[in-house]
PDB file of N, CA, C and O in Angstrom:
ATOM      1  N   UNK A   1      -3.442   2.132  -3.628  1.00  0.00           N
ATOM      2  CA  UNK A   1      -2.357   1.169  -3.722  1.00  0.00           C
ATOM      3  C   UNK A   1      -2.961  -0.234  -3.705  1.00  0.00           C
ATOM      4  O   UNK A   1      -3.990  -0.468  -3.071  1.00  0.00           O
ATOM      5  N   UNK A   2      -2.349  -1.109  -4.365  1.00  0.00           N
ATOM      6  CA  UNK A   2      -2.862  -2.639  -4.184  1.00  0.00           C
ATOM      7  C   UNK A   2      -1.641  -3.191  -3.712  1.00  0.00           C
ATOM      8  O   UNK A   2      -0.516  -2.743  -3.495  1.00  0.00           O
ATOM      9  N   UNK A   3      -2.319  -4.539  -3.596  1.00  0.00           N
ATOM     10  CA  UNK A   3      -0.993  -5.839  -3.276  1.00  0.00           C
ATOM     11  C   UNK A   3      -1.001  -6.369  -4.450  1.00  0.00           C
ATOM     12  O   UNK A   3      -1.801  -6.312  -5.384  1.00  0.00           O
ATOM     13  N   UNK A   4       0.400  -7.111  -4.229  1.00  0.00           N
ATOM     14  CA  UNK A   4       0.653  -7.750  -5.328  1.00  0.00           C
ATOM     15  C   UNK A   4      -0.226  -8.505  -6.214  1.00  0.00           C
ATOM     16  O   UNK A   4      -0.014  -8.409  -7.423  1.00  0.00           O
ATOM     17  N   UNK A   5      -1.351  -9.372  -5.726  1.00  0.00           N
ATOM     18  CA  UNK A   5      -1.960  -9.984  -6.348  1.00  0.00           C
ATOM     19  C   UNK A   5      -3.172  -9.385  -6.709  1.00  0.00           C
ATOM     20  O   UNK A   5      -4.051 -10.188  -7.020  1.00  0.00           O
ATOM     21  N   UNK A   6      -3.534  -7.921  -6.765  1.00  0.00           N
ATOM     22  CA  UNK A   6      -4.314  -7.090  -7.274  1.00  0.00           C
ATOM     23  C   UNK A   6      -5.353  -6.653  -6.567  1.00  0.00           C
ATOM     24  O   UNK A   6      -6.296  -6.036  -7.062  1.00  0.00           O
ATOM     25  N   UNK A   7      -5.179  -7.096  -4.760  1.00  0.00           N
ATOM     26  CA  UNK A   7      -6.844  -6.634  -4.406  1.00  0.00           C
ATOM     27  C   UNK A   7      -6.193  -5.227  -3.916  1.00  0.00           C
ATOM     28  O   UNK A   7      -4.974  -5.077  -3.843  1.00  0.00           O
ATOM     29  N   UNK A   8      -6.854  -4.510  -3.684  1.00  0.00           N
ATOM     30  CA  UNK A   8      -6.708  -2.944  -3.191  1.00  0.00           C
ATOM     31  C   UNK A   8      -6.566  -2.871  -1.474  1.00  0.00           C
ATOM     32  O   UNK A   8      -7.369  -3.446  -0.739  1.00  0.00           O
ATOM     33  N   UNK A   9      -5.755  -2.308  -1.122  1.00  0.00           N
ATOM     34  CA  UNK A   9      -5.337  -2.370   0.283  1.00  0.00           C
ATOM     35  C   UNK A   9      -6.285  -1.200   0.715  1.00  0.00           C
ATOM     36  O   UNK A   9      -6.616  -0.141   0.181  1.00  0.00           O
ATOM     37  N   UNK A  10      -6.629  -1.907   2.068  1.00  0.00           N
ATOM     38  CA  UNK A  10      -7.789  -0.712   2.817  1.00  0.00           C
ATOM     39  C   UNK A  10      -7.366  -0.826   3.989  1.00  0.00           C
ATOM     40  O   UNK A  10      -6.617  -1.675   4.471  1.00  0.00           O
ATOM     41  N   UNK A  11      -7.975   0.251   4.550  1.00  0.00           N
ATOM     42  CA  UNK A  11      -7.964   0.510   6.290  1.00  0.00           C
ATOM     43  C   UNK A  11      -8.480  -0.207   7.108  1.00  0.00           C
ATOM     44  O   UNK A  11      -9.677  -0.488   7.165  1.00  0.00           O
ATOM     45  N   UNK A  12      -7.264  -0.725   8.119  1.00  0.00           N
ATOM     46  CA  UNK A  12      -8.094  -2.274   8.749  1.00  0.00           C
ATOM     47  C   UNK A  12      -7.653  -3.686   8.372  1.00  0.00           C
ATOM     48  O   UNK A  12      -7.773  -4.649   9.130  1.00  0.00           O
ATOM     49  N   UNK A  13      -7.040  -3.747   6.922  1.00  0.00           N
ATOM     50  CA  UNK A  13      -6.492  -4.877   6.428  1.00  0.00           C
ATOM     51  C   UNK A  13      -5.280  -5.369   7.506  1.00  0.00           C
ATOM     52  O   UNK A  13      -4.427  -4.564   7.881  1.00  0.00           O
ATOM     53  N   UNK A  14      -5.296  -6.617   7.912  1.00  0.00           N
ATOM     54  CA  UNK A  14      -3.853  -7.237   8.919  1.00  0.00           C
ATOM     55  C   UNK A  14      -3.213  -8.054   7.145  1.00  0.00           C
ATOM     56  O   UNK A  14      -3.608  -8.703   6.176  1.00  0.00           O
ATOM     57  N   UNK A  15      -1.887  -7.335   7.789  1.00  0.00           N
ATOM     58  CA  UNK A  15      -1.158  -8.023   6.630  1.00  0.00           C
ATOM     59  C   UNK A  15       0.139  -8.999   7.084  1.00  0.00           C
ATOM     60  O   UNK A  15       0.346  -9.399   8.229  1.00  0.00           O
ATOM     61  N   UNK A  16       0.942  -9.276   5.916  1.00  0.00           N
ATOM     62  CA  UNK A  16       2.058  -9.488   6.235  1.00  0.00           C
ATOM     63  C   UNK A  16       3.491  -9.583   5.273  1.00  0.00           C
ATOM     64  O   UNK A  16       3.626 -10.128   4.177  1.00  0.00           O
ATOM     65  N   UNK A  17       4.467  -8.870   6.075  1.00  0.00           N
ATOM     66  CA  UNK A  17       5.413  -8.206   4.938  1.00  0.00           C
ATOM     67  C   UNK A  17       6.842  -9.438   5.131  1.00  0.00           C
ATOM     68  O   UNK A  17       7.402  -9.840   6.150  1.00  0.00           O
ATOM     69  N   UNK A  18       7.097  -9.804   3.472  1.00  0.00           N
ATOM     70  CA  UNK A  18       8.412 -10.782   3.706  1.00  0.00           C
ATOM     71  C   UNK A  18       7.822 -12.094   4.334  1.00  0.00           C
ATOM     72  O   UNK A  18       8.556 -13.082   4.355  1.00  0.00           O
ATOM     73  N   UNK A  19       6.514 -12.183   4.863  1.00  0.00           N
ATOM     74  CA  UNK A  19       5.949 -13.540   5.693  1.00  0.00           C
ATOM     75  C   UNK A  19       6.678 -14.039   6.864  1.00  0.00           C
ATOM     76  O   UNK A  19       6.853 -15.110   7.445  1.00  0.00           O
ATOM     77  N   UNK A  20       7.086 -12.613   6.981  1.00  0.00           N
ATOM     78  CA  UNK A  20       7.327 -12.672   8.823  1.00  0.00           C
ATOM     79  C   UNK A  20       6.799 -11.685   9.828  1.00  0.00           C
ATOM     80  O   UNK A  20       6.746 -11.967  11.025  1.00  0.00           O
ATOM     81  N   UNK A  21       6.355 -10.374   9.278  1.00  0.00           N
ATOM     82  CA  UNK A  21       6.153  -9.191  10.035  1.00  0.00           C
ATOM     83  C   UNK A  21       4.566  -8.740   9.603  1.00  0.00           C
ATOM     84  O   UNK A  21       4.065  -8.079   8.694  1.00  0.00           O
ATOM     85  N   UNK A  22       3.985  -9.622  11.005  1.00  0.00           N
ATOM     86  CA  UNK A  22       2.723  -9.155  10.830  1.00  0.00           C
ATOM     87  C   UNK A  22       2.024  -7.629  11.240  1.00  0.00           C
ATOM     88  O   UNK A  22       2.590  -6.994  12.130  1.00  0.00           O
ATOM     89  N   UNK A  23       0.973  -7.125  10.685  1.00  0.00           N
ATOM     90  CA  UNK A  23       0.670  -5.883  11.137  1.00  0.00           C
ATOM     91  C   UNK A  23      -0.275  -5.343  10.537  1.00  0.00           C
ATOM     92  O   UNK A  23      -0.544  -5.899   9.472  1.00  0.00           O
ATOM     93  N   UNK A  24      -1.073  -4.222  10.869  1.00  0.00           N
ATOM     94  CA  UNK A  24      -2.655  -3.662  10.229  1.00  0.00           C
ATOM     95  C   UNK A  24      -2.045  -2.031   9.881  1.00  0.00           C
ATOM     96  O   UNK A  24      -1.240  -1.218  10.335  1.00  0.00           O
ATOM     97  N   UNK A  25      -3.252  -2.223   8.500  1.00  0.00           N
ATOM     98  CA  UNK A  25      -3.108  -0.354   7.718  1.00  0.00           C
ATOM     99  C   UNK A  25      -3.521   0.246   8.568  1.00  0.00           C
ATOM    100  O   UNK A  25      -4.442  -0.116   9.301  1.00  0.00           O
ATOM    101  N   UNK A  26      -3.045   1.058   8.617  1.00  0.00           N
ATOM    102  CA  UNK A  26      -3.877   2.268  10.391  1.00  0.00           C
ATOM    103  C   UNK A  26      -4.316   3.813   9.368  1.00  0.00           C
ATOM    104  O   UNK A  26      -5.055   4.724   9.741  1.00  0.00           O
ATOM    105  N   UNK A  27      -3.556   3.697   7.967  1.00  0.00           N
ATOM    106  CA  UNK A  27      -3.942   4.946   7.108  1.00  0.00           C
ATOM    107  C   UNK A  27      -3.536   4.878   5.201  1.00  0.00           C
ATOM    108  O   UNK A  27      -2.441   4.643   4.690  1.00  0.00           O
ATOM    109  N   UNK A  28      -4.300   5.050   4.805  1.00  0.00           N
ATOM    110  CA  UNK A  28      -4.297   4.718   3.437  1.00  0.00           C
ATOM    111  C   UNK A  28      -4.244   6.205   2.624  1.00  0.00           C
ATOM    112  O   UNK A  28      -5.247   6.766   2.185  1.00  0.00           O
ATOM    113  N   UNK A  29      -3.108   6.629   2.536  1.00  0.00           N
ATOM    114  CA  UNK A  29      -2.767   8.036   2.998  1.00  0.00           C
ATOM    115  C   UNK A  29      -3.623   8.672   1.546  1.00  0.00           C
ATOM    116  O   UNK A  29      -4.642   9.277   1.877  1.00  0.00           O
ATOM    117  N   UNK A  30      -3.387   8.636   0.051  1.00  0.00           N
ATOM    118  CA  UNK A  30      -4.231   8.766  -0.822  1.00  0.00           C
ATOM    119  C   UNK A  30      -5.336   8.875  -0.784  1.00  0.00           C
ATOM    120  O   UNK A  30      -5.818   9.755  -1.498  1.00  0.00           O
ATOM    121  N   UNK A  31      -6.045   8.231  -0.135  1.00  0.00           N
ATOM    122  CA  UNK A  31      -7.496   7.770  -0.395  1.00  0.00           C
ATOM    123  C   UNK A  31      -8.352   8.638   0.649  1.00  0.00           C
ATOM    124  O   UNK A  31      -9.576   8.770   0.694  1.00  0.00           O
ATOM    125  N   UNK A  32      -7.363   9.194   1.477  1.00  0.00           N
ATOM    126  CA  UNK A  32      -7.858  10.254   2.989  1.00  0.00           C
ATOM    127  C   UNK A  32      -8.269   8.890   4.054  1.00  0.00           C
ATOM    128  O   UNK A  32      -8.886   9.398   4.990  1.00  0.00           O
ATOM    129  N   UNK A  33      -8.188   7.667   4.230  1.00  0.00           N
ATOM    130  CA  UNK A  33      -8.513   6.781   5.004  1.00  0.00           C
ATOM    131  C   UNK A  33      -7.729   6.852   6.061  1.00  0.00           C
ATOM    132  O   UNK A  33      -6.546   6.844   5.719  1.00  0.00           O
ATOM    133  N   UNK A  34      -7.897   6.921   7.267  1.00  0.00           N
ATOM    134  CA  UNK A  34      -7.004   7.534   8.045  1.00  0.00           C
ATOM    135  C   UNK A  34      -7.638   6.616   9.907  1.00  0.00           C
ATOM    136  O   UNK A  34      -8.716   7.061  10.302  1.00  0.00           O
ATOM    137  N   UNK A  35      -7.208   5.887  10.511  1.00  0.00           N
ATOM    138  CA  UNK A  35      -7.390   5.493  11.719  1.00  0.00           C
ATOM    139  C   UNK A  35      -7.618   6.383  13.375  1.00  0.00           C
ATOM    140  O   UNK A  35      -6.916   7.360  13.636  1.00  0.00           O
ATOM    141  N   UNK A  36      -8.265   6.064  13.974  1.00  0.00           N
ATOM    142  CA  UNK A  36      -8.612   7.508  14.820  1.00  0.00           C
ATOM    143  C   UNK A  36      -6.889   7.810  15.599  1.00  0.00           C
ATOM    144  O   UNK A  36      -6.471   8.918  15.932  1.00  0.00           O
ATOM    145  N   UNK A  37      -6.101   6.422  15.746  1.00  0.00           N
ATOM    146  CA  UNK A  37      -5.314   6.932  16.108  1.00  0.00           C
ATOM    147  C   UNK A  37      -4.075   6.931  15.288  1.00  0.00           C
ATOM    148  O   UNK A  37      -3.081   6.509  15.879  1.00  0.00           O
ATOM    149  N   UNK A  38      -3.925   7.293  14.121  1.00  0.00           N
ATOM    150  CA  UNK A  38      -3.218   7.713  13.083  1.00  0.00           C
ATOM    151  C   UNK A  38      -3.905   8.805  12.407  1.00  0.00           C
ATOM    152  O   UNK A  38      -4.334   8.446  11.310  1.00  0.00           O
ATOM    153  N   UNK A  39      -4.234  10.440  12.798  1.00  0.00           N
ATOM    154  CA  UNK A  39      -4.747  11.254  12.098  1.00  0.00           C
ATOM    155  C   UNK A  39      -4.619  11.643  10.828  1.00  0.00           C
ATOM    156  O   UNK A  39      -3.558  11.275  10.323  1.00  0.00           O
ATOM    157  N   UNK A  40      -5.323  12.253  10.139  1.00  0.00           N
ATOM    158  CA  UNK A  40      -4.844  12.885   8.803  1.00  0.00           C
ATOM    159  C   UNK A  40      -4.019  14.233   9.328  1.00  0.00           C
ATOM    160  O   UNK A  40      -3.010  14.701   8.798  1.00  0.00           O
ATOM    161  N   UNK A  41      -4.735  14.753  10.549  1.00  0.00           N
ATOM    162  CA  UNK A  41      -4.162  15.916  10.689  1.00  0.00           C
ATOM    163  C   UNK A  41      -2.518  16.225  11.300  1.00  0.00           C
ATOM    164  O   UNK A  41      -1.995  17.300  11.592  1.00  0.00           O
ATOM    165  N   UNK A  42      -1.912  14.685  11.358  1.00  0.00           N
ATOM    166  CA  UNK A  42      -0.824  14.267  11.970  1.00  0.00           C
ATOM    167  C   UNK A  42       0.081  13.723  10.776  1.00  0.00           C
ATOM    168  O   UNK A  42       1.299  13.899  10.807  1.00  0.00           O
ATOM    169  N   UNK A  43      -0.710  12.882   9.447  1.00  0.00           N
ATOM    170  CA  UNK A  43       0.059  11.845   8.877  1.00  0.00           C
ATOM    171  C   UNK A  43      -0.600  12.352   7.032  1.00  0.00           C
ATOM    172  O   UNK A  43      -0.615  11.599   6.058  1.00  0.00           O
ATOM    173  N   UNK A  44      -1.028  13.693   7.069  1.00  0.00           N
ATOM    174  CA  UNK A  44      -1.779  13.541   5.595  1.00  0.00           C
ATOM    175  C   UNK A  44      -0.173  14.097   4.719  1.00  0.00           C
ATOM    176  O   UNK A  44      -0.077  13.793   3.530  1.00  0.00           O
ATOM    177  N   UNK A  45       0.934  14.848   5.349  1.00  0.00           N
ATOM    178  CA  UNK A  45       1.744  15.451   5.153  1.00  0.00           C
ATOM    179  C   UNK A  45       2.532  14.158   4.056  1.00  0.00           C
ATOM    180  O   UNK A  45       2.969  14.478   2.950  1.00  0.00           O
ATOM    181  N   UNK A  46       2.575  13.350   4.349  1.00  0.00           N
ATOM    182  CA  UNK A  46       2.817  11.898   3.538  1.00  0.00           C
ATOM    183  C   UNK A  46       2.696  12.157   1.965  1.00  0.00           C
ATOM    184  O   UNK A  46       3.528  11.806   1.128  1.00  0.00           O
ATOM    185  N   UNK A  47       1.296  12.958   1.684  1.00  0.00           N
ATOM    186  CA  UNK A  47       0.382  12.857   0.464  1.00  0.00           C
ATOM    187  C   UNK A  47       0.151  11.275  -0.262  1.00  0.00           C
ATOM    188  O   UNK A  47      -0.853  11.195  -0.970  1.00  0.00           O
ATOM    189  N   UNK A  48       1.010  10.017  -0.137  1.00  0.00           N
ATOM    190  CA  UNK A  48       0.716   9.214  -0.724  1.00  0.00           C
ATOM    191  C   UNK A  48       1.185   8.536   0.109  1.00  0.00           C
ATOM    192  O   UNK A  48       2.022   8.854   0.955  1.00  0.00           O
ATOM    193  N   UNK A  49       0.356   6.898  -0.174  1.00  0.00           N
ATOM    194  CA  UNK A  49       1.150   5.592   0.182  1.00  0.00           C
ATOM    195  C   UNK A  49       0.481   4.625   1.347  1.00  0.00           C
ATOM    196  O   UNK A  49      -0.734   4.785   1.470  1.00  0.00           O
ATOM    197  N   UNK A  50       0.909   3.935   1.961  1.00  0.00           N
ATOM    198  CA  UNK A  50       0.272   3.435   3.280  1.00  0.00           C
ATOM    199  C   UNK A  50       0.927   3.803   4.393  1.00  0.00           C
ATOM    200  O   UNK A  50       2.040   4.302   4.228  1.00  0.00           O
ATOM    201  N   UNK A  51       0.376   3.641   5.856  1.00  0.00           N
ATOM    202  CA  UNK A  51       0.981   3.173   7.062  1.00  0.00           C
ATOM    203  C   UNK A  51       0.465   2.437   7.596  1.00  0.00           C
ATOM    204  O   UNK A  51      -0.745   2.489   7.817  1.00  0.00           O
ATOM    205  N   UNK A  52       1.301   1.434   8.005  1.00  0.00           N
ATOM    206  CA  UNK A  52       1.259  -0.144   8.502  1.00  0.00           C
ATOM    207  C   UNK A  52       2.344  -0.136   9.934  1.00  0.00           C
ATOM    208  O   UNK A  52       3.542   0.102  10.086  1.00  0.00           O
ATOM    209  N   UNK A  53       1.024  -0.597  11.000  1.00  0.00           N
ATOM    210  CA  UNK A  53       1.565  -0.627  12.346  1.00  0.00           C
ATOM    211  C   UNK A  53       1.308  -2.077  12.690  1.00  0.00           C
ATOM    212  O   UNK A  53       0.301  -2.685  13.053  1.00  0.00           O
ATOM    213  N   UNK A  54       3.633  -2.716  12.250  1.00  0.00           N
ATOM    214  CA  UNK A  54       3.473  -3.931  12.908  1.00  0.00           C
ATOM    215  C   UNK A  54       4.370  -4.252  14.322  1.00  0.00           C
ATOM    216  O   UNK A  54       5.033  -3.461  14.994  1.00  0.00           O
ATOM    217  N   UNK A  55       4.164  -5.568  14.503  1.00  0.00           N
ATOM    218  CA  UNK A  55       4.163  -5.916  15.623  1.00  0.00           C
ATOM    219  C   UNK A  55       5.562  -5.915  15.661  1.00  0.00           C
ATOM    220  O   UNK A  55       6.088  -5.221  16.532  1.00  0.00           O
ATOM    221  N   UNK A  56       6.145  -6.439  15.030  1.00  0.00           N
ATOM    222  CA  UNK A  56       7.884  -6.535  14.882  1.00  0.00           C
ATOM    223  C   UNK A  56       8.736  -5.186  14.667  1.00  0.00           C
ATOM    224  O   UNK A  56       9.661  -4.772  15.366  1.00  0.00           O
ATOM    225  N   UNK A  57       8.128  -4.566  13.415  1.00  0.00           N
ATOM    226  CA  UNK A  57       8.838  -2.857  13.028  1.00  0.00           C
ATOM    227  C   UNK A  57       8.479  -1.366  13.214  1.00  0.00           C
ATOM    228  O   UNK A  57       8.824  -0.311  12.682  1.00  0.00           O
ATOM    229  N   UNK A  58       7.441  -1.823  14.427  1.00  0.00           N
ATOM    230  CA  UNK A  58       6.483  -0.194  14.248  1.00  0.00           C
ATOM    231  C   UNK A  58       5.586   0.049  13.033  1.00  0.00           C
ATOM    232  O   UNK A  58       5.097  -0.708  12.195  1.00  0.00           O
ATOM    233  N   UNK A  59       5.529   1.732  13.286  1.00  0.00           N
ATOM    234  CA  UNK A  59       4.707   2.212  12.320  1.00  0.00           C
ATOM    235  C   UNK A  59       5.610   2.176  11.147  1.00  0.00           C
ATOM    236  O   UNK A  59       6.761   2.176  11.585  1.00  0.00           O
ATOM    237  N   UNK A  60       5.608   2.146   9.849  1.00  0.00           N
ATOM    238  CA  UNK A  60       6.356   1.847   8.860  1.00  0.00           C
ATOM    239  C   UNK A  60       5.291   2.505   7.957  1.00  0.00           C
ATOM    240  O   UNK A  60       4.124   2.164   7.766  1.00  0.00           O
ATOM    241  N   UNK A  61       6.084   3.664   7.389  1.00  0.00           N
ATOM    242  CA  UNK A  61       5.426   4.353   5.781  1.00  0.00           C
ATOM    243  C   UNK A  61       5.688   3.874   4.448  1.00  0.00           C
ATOM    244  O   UNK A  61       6.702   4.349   3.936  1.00  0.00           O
ATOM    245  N   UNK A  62       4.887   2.877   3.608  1.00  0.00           N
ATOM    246  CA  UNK A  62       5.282   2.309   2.253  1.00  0.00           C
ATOM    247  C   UNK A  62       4.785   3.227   1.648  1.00  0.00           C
ATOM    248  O   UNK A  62       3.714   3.573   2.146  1.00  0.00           O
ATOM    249  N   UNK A  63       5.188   3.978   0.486  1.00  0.00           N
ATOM    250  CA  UNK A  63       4.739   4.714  -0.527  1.00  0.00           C
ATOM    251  C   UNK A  63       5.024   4.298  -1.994  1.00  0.00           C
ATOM    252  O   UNK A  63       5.533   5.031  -2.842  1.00  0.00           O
ATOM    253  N   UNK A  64       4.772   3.493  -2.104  1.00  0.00           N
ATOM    254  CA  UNK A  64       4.688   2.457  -3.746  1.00  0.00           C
ATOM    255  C   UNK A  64       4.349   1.206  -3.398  1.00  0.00           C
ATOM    256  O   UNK A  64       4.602   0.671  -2.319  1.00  0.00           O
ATOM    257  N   UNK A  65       3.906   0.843  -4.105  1.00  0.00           N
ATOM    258  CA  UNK A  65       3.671  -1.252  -4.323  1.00  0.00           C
ATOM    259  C   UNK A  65       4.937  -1.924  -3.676  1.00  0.00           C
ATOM    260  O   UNK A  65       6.105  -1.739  -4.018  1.00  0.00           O
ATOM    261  N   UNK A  66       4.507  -2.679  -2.750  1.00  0.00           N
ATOM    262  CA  UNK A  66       5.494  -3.564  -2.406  1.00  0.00           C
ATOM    263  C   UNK A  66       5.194  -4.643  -2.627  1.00  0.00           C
ATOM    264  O   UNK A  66       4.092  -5.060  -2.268  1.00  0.00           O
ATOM    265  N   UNK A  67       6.367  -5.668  -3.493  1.00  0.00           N
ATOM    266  CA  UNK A  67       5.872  -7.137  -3.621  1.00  0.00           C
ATOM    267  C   UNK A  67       5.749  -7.760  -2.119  1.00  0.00           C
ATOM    268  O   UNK A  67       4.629  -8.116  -1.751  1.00  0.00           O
ATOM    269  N   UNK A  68       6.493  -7.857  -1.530  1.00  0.00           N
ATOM    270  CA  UNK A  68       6.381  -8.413  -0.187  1.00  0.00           C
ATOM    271  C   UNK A  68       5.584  -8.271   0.942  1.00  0.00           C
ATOM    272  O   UNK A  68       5.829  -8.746   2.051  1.00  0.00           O
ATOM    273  N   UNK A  69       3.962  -7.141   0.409  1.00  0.00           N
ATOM    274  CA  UNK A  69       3.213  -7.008   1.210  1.00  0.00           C
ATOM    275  C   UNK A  69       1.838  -8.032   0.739  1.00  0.00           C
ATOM    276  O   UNK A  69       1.303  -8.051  -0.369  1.00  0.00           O
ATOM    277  N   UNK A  70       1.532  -8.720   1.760  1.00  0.00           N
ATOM    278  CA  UNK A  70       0.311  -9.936   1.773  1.00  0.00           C
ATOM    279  C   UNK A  70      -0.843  -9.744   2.239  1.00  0.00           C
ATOM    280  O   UNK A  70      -0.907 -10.017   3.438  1.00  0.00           O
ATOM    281  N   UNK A  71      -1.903  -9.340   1.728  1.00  0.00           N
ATOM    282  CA  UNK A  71      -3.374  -9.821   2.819  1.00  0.00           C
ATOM    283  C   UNK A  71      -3.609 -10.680   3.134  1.00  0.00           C
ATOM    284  O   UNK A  71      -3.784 -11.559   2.289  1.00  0.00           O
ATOM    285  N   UNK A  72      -3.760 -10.979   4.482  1.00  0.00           N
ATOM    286  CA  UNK A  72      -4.058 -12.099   5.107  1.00  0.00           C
ATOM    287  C   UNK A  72      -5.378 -11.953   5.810  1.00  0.00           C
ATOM    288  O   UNK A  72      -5.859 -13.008   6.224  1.00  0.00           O
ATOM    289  N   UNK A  73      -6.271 -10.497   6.092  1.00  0.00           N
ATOM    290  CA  UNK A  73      -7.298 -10.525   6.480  1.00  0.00           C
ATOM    291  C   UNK A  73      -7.733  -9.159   6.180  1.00  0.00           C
ATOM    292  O   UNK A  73      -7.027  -8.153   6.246  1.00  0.00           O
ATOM    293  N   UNK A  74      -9.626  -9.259   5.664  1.00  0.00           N
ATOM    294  CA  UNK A  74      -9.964  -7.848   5.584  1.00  0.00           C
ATOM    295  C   UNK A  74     -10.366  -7.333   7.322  1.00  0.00           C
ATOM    296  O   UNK A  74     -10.431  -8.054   8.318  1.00  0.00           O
ATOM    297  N   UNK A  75     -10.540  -6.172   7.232  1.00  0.00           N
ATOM    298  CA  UNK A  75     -10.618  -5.889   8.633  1.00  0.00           C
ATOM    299  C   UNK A  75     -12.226  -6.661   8.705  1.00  0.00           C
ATOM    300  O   UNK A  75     -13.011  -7.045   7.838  1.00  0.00           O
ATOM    301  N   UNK A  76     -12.243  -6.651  10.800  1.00  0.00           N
ATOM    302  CA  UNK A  76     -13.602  -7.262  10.350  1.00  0.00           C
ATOM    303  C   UNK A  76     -14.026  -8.547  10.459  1.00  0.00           C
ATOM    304  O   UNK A  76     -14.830  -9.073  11.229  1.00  0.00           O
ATOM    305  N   UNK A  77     -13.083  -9.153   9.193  1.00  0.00           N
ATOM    306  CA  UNK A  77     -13.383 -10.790   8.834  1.00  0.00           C
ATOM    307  C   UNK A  77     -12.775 -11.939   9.363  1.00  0.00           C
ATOM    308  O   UNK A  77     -11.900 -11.686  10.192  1.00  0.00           O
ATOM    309  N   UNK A  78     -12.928 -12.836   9.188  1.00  0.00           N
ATOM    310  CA  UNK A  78     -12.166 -14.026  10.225  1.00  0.00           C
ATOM    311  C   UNK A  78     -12.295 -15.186   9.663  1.00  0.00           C
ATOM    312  O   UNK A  78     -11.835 -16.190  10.207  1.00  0.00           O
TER     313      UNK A  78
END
């Protein structure tokens, strides 16, 4: 899956959805990228899409492109 402006969303990315609801990919369900505490063996049942654990809405499952999702940081970076 990418963001809107074409970079490819990864595990670890802090984003932000609508530019109010911040929050990080915890599983990049396609790709098998998966967070120790978001398993595959818990969350692969999905087969596609992201999960994004924010601060405002919980864990939240997107499964298509959302315009309203932003990178604001790769994991990591600062």
């Amino acid at each position: 899956m990418n963001y809107p402006d074409g970079n490819r969303v990864d595990l670890g990315d802090e984003v932000l959805l609508a530019t109010t609801s911040h929050g990080v990919v915890v599983a990049v369900i396609d790709e098998g990228k998966f967070s120790k505490e978001y398993t595959s063996d818990e969350w692969s049942y999905l087969k596609y899409g992201i999960l994004v654990k924010f601060n405002e809405l919980g864990l939240v499952h997107i499964d298509k492109p959302c315009p309203d999702l932003e990178l604001v940081a790769r994991a990591g970076m600062d």
